[in-house]
Every structure is written in structure tokens, then in C-alpha cells.
C-alpha positions in Angstrom: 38.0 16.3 157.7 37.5 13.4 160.3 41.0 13.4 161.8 44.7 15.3 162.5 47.8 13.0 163.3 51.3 15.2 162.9 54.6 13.6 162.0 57.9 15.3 161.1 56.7 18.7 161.3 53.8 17.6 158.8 50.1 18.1 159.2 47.7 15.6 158.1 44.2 15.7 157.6 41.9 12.3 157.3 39.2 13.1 154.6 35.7 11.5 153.1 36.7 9.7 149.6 39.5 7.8 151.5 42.0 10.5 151.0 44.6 11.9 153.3 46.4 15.3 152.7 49.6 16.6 154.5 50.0 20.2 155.2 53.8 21.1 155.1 53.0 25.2 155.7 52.5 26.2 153.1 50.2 24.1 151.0 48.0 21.0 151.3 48.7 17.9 149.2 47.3 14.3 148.8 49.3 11.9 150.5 50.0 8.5 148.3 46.9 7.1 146.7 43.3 7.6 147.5 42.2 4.7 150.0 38.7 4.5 148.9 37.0 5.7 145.1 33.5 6.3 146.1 31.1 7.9 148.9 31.3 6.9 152.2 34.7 5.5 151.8 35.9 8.0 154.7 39.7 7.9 156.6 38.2 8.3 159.9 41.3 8.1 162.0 44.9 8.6 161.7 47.4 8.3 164.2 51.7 8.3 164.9 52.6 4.8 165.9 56.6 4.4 166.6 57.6 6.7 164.0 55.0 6.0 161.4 51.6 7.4 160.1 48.6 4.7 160.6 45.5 5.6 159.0 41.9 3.1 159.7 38.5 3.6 158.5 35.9 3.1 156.5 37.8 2.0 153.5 38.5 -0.8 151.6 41.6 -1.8 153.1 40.1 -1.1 157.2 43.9 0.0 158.3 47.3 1.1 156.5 50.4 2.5 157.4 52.3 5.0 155.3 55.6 3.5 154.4 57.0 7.5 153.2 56.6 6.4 149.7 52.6 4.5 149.5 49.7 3.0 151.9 50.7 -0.6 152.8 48.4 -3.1 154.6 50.0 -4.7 157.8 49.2 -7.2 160.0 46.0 -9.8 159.5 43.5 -6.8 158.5 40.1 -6.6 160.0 37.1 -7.7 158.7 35.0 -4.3 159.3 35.8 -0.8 159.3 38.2 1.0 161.6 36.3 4.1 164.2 39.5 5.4 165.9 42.9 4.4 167.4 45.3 5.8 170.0 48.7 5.5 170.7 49.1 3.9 174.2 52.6 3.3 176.2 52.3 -0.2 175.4 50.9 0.0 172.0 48.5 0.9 169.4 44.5 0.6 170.2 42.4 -0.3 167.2 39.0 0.0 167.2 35.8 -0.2 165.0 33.1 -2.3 163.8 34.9 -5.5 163.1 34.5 -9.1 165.3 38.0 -10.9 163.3 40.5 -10.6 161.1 40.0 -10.8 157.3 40.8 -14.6 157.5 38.1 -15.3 160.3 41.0 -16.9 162.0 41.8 -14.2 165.2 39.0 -13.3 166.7 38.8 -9.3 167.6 35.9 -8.2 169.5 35.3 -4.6 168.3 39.0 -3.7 169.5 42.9 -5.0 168.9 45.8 -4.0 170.2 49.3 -3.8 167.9 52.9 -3.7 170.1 55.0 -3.5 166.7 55.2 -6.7 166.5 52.0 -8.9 167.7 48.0 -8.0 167.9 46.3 -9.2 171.1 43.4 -8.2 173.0 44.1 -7.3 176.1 40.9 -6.3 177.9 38.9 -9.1 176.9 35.4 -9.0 175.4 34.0 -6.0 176.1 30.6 -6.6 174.8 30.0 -2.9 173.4 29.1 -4.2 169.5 31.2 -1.1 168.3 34.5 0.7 169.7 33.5 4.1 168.5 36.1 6.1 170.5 39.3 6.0 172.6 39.7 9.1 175.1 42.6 8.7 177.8 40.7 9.6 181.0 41.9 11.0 184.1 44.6 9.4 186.7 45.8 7.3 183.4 42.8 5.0 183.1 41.0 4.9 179.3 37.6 5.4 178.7 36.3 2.9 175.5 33.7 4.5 173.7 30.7 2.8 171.9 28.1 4.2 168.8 25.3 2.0 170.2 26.2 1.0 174.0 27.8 1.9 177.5 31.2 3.1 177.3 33.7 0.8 179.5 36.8 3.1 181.3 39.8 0.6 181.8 41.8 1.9 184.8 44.6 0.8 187.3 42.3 -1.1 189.5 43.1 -4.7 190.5 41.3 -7.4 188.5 41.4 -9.4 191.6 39.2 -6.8 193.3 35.4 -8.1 194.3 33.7 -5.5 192.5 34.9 -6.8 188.9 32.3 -8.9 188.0 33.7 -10.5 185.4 36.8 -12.5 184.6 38.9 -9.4 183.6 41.4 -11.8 182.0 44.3 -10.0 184.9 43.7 -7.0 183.5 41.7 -4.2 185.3 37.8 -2.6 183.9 35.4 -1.1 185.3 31.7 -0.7 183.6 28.6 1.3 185.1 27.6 -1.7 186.1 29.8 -1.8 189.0 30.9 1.3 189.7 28.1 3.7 189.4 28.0 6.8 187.1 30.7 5.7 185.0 28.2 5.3 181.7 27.4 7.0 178.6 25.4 6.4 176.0 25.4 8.1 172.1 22.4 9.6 171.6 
């Protein structure tokens, strides 16, 4: 099992072999058809977006939703597998290993936002090569999590202040870089 989302009073589970399984209390059953046929197709995350069940991973399709009935691709897709999302007060955070969407049109740098309507990128490029993990932090900021570089924690600081050494497109970050012991690194 990689991941728990629950919707409706229904427990589901994220499984290698691109399966997902609900758990209504008394049993567990698949969940629509299996998202990927052979190893290392894995359903890595699954989260509750406005009502609906979102799974992402390492599986043909990146990212679904559950329409209550089948798996259904939305949006422009991504062009690499899908880590981990979280459900944010202004939308669903996608990350993963993927740079644009499956047309090369959009570019996505490791990380997309969905409102329930639009994608965007709100924090600009980051510049971790991988968005392995979102974890809200503390005092509401986010800490961005990376299989192979430092993790970035996006907080409520002005982007106008001095120590943001970047352009941070009007939106605050902060990286170890400037703020001291604010790093991690996968080991």
C-alpha cells in the first residue's frame, strides 16, 4: 500500500500493479479498472479533491479521477509520473517527475496546481528535478519535498522582501539558501 485518501465513509488504499481498493468495513474491493498491468506500475498517491477521489502515479495514465462509475483522465495529463498531491484551500498540488504536459505544450516544472477548473504554477520554477512530497508545515506555510534535492518550504512571507533571492513570481518561498536550516536532503 503507498497511499489512504477517504471519501464517503470509504477507505481507499493506493497499491503496486496500479490498483486501488476501497474498504467499506467490512471487506476490501478493487475500485474500477486496474491503472497499470505490469510491475512498477504503482498508484502512489490518492487524494479528495472537491468531492472526488484523484489518484496519480507511476502508471500509464500519470493522474485520474474516479468518476463513481470508472478512472477518467482530466486535464492536459503530464508527461512523467505523479509522487504525491495535497489538497490545498486554493487547490490541488500535483507533483512528480514530469517537466510538461503530454502535448509538450504547458510547461510544468516538477509541480502543477489544479483550481477545478485551470492548472497553473504558482510558485514558479523551483528547480528541485523531482516533487517527491508535499507536507503542510507549521504556521500554514508548505514544505516541497524532492527525491534528489533541497526541499523548498513556501510560507506567508512577502515576495517583495530582500532576502528572496529570486523573482518569486508575487508569490512567497523560502529555500536554505536564504534562510538558514530550512534544508533536507533524501538520503
Amino acid at each position: 500500500m503507498n497511499d489512504l485518501a477517504v471519501l464517503n465513509g470509504v477507505l481507499y488504499a493506493g497499491t503496486g500493479y496500479g490498483r486501488v481498493y476501497g474498504w467499506d468495513g467490512f471487506q476490501w474491493s478493487p475500485i474500477g479498472d486496474q491503472l497499470g498491468t505490469v510491475v512498477g506500475h504503482e498508484v502512489k498517491t490518492l487524494e479528495v479533491f472537491q468531492g472526488q477521489l484523484y489518484a496519480g502515479g507511476w502508471i500509464p495514465q500519470r493522474i485520474v479521477r474516479w468518476s463513481g462509475n470508472a478512472w477518467e483522465s482530466f486535464g492536459p495529463g503530464v508527461n512523467s509520473f505523479v509522487n504525491d498531491m495535497l489538497t490545498t484551500p486554493t487547490g490541488l498540488l500535483i507533483g512528480g517527475m514530469f517537466t510538461t504536459d503530454t502535448s509538450g505544450m504547458l510547461q510544468f516544472p516538477n509541480y502543477l496546481k489544479y483550481d477545478g477548473d485551470t492548472f497553473s504554477v504558482p510558485f514558479g520554477t523551483l528547480n528541485l528535478n523531482s516533487v517527491s512530497r508535499f507536507v503542510p508545515g507549521p504556521q500554514e506555510a508548505l514544505v516541497i519535498g524532492s527525491f534528489y534535492y533541497r526541499s523548498k518550504i513556501i510560507d506567508g512571507t512577502s515576495a517583495n522582501d530582500p532576502r528572496c533571492r529570486r523573482s518569486c513570481a508575487g508569490l512567497p518561498i523560502r529555500t536554505s539558501s536564504t534562510w538558514g536550516v530550512r534544508e533536507s536532503r533524501a538520503w
